[in-house]
C-alpha positions as CSV (number, residue, x, y, z in Angstrom):
1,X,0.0,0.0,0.0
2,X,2.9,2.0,0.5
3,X,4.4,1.7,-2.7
4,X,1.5,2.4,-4.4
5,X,0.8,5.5,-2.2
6,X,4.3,6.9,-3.3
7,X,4.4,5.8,-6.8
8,X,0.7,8.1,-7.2
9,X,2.6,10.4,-5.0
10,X,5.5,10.9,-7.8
11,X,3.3,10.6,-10.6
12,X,1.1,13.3,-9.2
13,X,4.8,15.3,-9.0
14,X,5.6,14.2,-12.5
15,X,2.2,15.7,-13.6
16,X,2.4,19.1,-11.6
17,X,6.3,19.4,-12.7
18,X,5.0,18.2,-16.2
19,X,1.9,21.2,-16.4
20,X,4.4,23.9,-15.0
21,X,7.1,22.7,-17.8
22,X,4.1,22.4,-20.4
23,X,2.5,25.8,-19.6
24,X,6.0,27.5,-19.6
25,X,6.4,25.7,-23.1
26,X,3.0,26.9,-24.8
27,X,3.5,30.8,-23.5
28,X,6.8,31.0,-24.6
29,X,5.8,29.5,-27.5
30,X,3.2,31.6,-27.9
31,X,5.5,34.7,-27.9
32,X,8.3,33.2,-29.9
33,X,5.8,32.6,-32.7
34,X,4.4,36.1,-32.8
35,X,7.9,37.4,-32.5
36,X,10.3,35.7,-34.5
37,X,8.2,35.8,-37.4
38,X,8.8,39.7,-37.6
39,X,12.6,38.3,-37.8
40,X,12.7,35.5,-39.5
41,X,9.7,35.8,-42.5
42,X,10.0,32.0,-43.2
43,X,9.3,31.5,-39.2
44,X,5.2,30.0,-40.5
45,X,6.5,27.9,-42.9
46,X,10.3,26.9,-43.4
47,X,10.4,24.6,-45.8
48,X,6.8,23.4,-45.2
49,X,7.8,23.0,-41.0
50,X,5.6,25.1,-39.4
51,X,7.1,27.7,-36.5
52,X,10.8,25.6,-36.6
53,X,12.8,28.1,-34.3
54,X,9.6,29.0,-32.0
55,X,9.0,25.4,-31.6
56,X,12.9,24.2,-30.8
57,X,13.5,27.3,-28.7
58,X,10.7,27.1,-26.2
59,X,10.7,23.1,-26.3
60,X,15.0,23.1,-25.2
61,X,14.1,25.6,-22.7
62,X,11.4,23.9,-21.2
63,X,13.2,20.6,-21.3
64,X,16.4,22.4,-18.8
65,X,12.7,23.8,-16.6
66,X,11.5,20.2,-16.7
67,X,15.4,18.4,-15.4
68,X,15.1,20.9,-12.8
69,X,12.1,20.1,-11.6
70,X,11.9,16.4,-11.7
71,X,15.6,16.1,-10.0
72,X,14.5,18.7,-7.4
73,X,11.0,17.6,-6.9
74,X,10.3,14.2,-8.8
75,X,12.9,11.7,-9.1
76,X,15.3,10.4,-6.8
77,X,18.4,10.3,-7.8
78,X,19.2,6.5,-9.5
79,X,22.3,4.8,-10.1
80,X,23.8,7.5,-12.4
81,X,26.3,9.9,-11.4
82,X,24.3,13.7,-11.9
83,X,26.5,14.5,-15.4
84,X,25.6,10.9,-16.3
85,X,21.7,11.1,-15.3
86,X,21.8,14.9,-17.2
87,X,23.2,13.3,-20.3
88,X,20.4,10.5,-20.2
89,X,17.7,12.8,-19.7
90,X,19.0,15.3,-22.2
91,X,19.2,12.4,-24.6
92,X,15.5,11.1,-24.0
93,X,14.3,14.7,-23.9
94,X,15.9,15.5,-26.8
95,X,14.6,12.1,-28.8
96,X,10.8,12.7,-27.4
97,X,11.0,16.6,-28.7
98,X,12.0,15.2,-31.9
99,X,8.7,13.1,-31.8
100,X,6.7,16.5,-30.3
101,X,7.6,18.3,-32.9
102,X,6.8,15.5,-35.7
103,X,3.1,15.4,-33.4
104,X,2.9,19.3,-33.8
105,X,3.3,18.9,-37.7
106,X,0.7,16.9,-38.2
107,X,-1.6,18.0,-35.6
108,X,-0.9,21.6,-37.0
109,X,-1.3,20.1,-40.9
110,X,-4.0,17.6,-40.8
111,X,-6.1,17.9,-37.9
112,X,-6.4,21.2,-36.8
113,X,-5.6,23.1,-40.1
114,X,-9.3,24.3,-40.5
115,X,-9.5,26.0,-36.6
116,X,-8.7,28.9,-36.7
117,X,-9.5,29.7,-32.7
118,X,-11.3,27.9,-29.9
119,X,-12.9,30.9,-27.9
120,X,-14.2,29.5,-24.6
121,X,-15.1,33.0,-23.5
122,X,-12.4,34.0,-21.6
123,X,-9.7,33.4,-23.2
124,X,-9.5,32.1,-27.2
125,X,-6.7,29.1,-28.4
126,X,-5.3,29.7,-31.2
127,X,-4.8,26.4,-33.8
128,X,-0.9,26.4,-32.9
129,X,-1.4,26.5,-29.3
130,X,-4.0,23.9,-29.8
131,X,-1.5,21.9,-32.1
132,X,1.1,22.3,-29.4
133,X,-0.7,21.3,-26.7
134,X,-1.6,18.3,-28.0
135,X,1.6,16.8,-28.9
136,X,2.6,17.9,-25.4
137,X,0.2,16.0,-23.8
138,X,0.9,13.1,-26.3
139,X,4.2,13.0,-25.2
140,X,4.3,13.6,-21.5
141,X,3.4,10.1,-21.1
142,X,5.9,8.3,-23.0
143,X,8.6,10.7,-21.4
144,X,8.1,9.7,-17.9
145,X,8.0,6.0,-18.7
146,X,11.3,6.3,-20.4
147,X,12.6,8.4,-17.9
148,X,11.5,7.1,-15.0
149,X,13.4,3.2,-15.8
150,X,16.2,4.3,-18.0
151,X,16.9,7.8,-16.3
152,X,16.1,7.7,-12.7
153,X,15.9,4.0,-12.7
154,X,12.6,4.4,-9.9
């Protein structure tokens, strides 16, 4: 009962770390692809990638959020010596934001290419921060399985 208890008790973490990380992700997201469009015209579509620097920049930075959190607040620390763990978890992050950013493509593309907004009253989504959100989400799941035995070995 016990174990159970704390394994709910550090997937319960995992999810609060995991919605901090996320919402940090979507703002900053958010901003970067209002912004770097003004600087980079090909920001919408590079190549047919949509929002390529605005999706890499606030994904990396979220990732270094996330390893902060989960080694200060999620994960014990395993077998791995902390420059070894950091290299694992860089590695997986960096191998699931890959995947993320496939997931935004085609959510962006193919599924949610006709929204435009999702107004819910008080405050409207917009079809990228819909796209991103969802590929998060989609994500979050396989990242703390992976991390969890190969990483932190819990």
């Amino acid at each position: 009962m016990v174990k159970l208890l704390h394994r709910q008790k550090q997937f319960i973490y995992f999810l609060i770390a995991g919605s901090i990380c996320a919402s940090f992700e979507i703002v900053l997201f958010k901003v970067l692809s209002i912004s770097v469009p003004r600087i980079f015209r090909q920001e919408n579509s590079f190549y047919g990638i949509h929002y390529p620097l605005s999706n890499i920049l606030s994904t990396v930075l979220a990732i270094l959020l996330n390893y902060f959190l989960s080694i200060r607040f999620v994960f014990e620390q395993g077998k791995h010596s902390r420059k070894r763990e950091f290299t694992y978890f860089m590695v997986v992050s960096v191998l699931t934001m890959f995947g993320s950013l496939l997931l935004f493509q085609v959510i962006y593309g193919k599924v949610i290419d006709d929204i435009a907004v999702v107004n819910l009253g008080f405050y409207s989504f917009s079809s990228e921060v819909l796209s991103k959100t969802g590929a998060i989400v989609a994500m979050a799941f396989i990242n703390y399985s992976i991390k969890k035995k190969l990483v932190f070995n819990g």
